[in-house]
N, C-alpha and C positions, 0 to 999 in steps of 0.2 A: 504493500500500500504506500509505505513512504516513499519507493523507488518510482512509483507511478508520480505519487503527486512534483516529487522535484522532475520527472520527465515532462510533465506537462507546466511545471513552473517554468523553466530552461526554455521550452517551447514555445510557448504562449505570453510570457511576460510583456513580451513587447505588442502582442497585441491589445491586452488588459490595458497598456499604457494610451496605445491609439484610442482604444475605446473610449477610455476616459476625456482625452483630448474634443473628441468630437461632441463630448457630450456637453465638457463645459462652453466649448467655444458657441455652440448651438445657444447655450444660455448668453454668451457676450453682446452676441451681433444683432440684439432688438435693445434701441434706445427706450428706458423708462416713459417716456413721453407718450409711445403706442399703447394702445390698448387691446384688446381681441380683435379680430378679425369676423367681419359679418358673417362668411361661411362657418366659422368657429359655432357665434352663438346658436346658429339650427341644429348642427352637432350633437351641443352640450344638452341643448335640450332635448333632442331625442331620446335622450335618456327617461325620460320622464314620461316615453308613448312607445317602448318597445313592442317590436311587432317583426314580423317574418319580410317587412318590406316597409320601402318608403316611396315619396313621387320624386325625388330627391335625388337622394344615394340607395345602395344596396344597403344593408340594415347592419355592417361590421360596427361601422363606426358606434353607433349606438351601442353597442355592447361594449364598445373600448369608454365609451363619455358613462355607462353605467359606472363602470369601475373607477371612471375620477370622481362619479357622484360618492362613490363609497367612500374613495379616500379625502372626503373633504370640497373638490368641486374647488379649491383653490390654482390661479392662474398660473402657478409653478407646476402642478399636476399636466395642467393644460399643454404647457410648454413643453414637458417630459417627456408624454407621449412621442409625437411624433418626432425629438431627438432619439427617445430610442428605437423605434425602427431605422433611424438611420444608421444608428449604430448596430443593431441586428444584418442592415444590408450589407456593413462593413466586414462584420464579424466573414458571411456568405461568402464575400468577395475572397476574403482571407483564404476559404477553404476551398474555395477554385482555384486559387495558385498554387496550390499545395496536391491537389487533382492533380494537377497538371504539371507538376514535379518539379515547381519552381520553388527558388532558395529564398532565403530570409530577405534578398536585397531587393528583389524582384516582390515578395509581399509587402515591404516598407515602400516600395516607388508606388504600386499600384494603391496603397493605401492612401496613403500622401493626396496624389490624385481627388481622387474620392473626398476626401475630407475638406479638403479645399478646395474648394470647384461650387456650382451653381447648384448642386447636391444640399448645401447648408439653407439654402433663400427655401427647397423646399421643404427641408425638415425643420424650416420657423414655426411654421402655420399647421394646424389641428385640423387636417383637411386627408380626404384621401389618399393622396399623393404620394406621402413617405412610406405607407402601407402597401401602394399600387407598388412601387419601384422596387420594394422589400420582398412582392410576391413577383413579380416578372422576375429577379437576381435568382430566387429560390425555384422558379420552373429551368430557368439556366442550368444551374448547378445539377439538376437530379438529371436533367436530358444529358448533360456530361458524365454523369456517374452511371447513367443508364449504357450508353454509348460505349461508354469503356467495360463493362461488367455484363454486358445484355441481359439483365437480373431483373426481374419483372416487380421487386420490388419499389424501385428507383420510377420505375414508369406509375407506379400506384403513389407514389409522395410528390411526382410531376403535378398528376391529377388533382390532390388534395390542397397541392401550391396557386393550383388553376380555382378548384372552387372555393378556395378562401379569398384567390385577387377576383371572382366573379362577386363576389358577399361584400371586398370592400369597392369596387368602379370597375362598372362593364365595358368599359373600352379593354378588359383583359380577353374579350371576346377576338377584338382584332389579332392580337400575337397568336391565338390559339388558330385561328383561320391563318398567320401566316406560316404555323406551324407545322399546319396540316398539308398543303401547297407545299412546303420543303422539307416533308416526308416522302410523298408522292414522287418530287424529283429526284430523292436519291437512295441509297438502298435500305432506308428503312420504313421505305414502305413492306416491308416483310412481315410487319408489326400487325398491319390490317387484318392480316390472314390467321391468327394465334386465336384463340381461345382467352386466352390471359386480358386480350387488349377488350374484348367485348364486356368480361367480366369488370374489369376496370370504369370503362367507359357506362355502364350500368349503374357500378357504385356512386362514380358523378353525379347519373342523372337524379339520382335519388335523393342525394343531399342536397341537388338544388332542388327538387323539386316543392319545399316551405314558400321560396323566393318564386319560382314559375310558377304555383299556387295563387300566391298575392297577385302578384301582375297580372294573372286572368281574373281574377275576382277585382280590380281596378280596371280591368280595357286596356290593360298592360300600357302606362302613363311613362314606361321607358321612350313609349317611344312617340307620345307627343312633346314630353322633355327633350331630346334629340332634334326635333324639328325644330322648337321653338330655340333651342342653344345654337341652332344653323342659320337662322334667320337674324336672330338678334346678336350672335358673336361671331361664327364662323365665316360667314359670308363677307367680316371684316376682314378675314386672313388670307393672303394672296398665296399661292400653290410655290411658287419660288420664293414669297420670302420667307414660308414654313422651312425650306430646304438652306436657305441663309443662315436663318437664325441659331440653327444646329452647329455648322460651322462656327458661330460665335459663341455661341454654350461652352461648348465641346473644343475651343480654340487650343488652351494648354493641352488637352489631352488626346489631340492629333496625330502626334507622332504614335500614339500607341494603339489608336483606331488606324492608320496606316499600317503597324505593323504586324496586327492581327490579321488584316486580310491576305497581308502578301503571307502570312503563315498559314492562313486556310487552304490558299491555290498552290503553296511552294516551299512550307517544308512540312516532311514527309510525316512525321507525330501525329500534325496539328491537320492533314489531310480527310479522316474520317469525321472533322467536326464542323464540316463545310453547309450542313446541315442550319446550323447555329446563322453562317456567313449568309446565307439564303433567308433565313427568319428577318433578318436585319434587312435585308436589301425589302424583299414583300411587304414589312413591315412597313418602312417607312415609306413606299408607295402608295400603301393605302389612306397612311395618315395624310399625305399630302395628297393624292387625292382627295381626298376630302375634306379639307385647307382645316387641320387639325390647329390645335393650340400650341405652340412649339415646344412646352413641355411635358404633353400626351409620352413623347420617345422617348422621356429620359431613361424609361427601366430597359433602355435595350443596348446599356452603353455600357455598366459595369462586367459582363462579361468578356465586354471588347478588350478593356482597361485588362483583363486577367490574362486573354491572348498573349495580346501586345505587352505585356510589360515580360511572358517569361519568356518570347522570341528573341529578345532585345539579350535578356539575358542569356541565352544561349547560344546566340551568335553576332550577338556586336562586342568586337574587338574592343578591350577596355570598357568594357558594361561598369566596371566596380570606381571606376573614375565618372563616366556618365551618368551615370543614376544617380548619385549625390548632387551632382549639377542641377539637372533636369529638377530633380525633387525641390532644391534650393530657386529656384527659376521661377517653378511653379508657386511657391509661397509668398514670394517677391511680388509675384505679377496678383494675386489672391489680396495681398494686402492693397496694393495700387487700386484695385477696382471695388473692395471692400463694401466704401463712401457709397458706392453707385447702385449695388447689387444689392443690400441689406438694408433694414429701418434704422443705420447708425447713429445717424445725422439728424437731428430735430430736422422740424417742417422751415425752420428761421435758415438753418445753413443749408439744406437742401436750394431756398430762394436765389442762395447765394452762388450757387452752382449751377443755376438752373441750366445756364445754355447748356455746359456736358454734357446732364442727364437726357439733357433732348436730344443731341447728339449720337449717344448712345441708345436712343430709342426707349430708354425708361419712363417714358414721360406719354407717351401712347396708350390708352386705351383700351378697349374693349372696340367701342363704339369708332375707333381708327383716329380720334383726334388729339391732339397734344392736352396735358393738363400739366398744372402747378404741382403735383405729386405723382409718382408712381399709383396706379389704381389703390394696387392693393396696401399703400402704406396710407392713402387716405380712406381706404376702409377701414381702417385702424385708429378712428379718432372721432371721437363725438358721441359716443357711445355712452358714457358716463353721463355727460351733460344731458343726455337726453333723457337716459333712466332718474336721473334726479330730478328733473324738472316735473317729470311725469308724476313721482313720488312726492312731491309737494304737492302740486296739486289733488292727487287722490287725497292725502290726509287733510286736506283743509274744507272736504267734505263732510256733512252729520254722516253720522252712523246710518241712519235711516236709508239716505244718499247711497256712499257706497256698498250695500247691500245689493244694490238695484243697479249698479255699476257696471256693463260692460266695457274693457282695458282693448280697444283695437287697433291696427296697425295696420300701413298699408303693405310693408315688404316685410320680410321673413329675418332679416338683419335687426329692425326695429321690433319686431316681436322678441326674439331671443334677446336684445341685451336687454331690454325690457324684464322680463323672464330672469335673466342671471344678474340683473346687479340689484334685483326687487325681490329675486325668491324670498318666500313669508310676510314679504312686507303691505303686498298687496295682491288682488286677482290675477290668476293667470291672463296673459296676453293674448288673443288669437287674432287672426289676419285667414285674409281667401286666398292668401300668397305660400304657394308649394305645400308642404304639410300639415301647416296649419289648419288648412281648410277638412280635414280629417278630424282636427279636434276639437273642434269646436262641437257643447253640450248641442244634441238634437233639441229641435223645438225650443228655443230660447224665448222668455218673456224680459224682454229690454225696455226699462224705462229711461236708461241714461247711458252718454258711452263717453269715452276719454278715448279721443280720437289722434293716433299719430302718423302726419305724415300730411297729405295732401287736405285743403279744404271741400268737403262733398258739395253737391251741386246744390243749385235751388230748392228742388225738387225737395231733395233728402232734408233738406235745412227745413225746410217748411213744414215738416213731419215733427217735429220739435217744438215745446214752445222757448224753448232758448238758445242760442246759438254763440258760443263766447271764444276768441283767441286765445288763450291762457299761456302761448311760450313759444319757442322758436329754438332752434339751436343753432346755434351764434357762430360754434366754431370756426374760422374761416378756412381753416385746412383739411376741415371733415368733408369726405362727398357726400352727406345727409345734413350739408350745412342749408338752410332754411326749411329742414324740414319743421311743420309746426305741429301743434296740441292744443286740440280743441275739447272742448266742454259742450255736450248737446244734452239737454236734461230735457225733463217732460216730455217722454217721447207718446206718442198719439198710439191708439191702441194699434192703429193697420201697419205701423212699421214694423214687429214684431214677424207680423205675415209676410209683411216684403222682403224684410233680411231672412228668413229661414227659408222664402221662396228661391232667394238668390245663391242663398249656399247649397240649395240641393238642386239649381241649374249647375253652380260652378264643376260639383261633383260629379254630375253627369254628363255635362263636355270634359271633363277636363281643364279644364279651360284656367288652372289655377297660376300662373308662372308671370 
């Protein structure tokens, strides 16, 4: 036992070290200034409506935001998570070099890599993301270990990598369709014809089948979600400058995406795993067909990074002088774009920089046009102000009052921080915006609502006998900056019918997003 544990101490020490690295630096690179992120708050709250499906997401996350409700539901919780799958996909990465029979310098360059790279912007944020890349690295690895060993249990832990990335974001659908395409091309299509693989593919279907349940009992809402994310974000993404922006991702870690390929076509090891070299290529054709978000690929990178760093090592003259370079190069250049890439920089010195960031395209949109912040660091601000404002006003209602109190919102951001900086303090929030509209009490009898976000029409106002502004949120670097909060009391007995009319049209188109 002591001989085991100092061989794995000797072994592994230096990876235990990386780990740790990745984990605290993940805690460094968001300036206190931010707050959660909107997609966070839908998350967190999911917790609190577990179910076998969302209109949203696949229903992983939920179980992960369960278990921060357990530990407290505190914004370090928040934070952790999704640093540790990042550190989970490191750990991966580690033991694909080591598959593949590379040495200690070659899993410290490929690590390196990894931990310093555009990898950290996505293990910031409590979002599917660091889970999706965590299970694409983990379908890598067992098709390698399958590959080498043709052991049918490797191809059963493939599977089980495939429908845990299906539970947390079905874009895991695409890899597995370019998977299947670049089996077909090369000799493991052998697979088709086994007994083993039916069994397999059976057990899949079964464990999805909770989630393929849901979705036909909704009208399967994946896939007006997908429409409406086409129409309203993707249709902003051009087919080349999806194929760009990889090159720019992926810039330091190019030589090792080069020298994986040249080791798939030419040398002779690394020849059966061309398989892998063909997912990549189908892969990222489909995403850019389909002018994907440039961060959809990222989980189809770190295997490349494992390739390429143990070809380098095996055959580049003086690897033990390069790799210390290249590693030191790449931290250099990590630290340079740090400012640009992460929420380091308050909103005041970002102002100050602004031309770069625009330069560098961090200042673009969803929607294709320049703003004053990065999207997603001005979704990170206003959140507070808003759930506070909201929480004065509910308590400076009679008891009587809030009773009778409907909390409404128009988007899913403003429900949930609503929700997480108010839990116990006041009514749950709801909104007809993505899952929301699910939970909201059937049959509601509404005499008053504390309304966030957009003013209602005449129409609605007139249904009321009171109609009052109560607050606004000021923020000037939040994108929810002018959203307001209104006061609508005395509500007339037919609106109760109109709103319960309207949420069970929304439910029945669809029509929530």
């Amino acid at each position: 036992m002591e001989k085991t544990f100092k061989l794995l101490f000797k072994n592994y020490w230096i990876l235990f070290l990386l780990v740790g690295v990745k984990m605290v630096l993940q805690m460094l690179v968001v300036n206190p200034v931010y707050e959660l992120h909107r997609d966070e708050f839908l998350h967190l709250d999911q917790a609190n409506h577990l179910a076998a499906g969302f209109i949203s997401v696949p229903p992983l996350m939920s179980w992960v935001s369960f278990l921060i409700k357990i530990l407290g539901g505190d914004v370090f919780w928040v934070r952790f998570f999704p640093a540790l799958f990042g550190a989970l996909t490191l750990v991966v990465i580690w033991l694909m070099v080591e598959q593949l029979k590379g040495g200690i310098l070659s899993k410290i360059l490929v690590s390196s890599i990894f931990i310093f790279s555009v990898f950290v912007r996505i293990n910031i944020l409590y979002q599917p993301n660091s889970s999706d890349i965590l299970a694409w690295t983990c379908v890598f690895y067992f098709l390698i270990r399958f590959i080498d060993e043709d052991r049918p249990v490797w191809l059963f832990l493939m599977m089980i990598s495939l429908v845990l990335g299906f539970y947390n974001k079905y874009n895991i659908v695409f890899l597995l369709t370019a998977i299947f395409i670049a089996f077909l091309a090369t000799d493991l299509r052998k697979v088709f014809i086994t007994k083993y693989f039916y069994l397999i593919l059976t057990v899949g279907f079964i464990l999805l089948l909770p989630n393929i349940l849901w979705q036909y009992n909704h009208q399967f809402p994946v896939i007006d979600h997908m429409r409406v994310l086409k129409e309203t974000q993707l249709n902003n993404v051009s087919r080349l400058g999806f194929l760009k922006e990889q090159f720019l991702l992926m810039s330091m870690a190019m030589p090792l995406i080069l020298a994986a390929f040249i080791g798939f076509f030419n040398y002779g090891p690394f020849r059966k795993y061309r398989v892998i070299a063909l997912t990549f290529i189908i892969a990222m054709a489909i995403f850019a067909l389909l002018r994907a978000k440039n961060y959809y690929a990222l989980g189809l990178y770190p295997v490349l990074f494992t390739f390429g760093a143990v070809l380098l090592e095996k055959k580049l003259p003086k690897f033990k002088v390069v790799a210390p370079v290249y590693i030191l190069l790449n931290i250099l250049f990590f630290i340079g774009v740090a400012k640009f890439m992460f929420p380091v920089l308050s909103p005041a010195e970002i102002a100050q920089n602004k031309q770069r960031f625009e330069d560098m395209g961090f200042l673009k949109w969803e929607d294709g046009k320049n703003h004053d912040l990065p999207q997603d660091f001005a979704d990170m601000l206003g959140w507070k102000e808003m759930a506070s404002k909201a929480l004065i006003v509910y308590n400076t209602l009679p008891d009587s009052v809030k009773a009778e109190t409907l909390v409404f919102c128009d988007n899913y951001g403003q429900t949930g921080a609503l929700n997480f900086y108010n839990h116990g303090k006041m009514p749950e929030a709801y909104s007809f915006n993505t899952d929301y509209l699910f939970w909201i009490p059937k049959d509601m009898k509404i005499k008053n609502i504390l309304l966030v976000g957009k003013a209602p029409n005449e129409n609605i106002q007139k249904l009321f006998e009171h109609f009052t502004k109560v607050g606004v949120v000021e923020n000037p670097d939040a994108r929810e900056r002018g959203t307001s909060l209104f006061l609508l009391s005395g509500a007339k007995n037919e609106f109760s019918a109109i709103f319960n009319a309207e949420m069970n049209r929304r439910k029945k188109e669809m029509d929530c997003f």
